[in-house]
N, C-alpha and C positions, 0 to 999 in steps of 0.2 A: 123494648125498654132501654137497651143500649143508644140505639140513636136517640131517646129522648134526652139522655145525660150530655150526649153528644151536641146535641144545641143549645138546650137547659143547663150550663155548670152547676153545679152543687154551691151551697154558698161558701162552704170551704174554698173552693176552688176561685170562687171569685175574691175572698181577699187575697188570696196566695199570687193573683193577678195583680190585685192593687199591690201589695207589698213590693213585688218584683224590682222598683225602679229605684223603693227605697233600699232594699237589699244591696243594689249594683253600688249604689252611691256608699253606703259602709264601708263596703267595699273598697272602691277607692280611694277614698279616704284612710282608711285603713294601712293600706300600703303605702302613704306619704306617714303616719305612724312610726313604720319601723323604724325609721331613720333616726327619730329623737332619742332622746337616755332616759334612763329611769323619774331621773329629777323633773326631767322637759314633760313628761306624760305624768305624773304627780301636780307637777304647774297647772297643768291645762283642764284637770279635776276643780283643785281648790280656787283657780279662778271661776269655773264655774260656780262654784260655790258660793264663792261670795256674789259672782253678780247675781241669781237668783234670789237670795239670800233680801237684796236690797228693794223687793219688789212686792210691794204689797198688794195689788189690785189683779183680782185670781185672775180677770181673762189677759192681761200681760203678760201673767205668770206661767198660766197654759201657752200664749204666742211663743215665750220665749225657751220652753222646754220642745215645744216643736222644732224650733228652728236649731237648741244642737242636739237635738235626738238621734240624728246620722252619726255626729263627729262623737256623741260620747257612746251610742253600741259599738265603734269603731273605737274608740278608748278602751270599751272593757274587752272586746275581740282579742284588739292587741295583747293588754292586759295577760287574758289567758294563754295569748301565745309565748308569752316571756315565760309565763310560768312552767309551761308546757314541755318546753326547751331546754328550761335548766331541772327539771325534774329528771328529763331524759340524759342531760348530762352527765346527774349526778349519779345515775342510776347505770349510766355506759363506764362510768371510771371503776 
């Protein structure tokens, strides 16, 4: 039974394969993130915004949430890590 898992992955397993490159890519994106300020990663939100915002025709709309689907899990990552930071901050004084 085990070697059958062993050539057969689970279908869990096979997206957790496909996800992997998107993972990597948040990732470093992510860490060109930290560098900006509060304001700069608030910009980069409501400029999405708006440009979604101006698109009417859904499979555009779907194209273009794919394409910053990396850069904004990598907005809210960061996101949580600010928050994360000064929780701890606030919580070490």
């Amino acid at each position: 039974m085990n070697f059958l898992k062993w050539i057969i992955p689970s279908r869990n397993e096979r997206e957790v394969k496909k996800l992997r490159p998107v993972v990597a890519q948040i990732n470093e994106v992510e860490a060109g993130l930290q560098k900006l300020s509060d304001d700069e990663l608030r910009q980069k939100t409501a400029d999405w915004k708006a440009r979604l915002s101006q698109i009417q025709d859904k499979t555009e709309l779907a194209r273009a949430l794919n394409e910053i689907l990396p850069e904004a899990f990598a907005a809210v990552k960061n996101a949580c890590r600010r928050l994360t930071e000064r929780k701890t901050e606030i919580i070490v004084r």
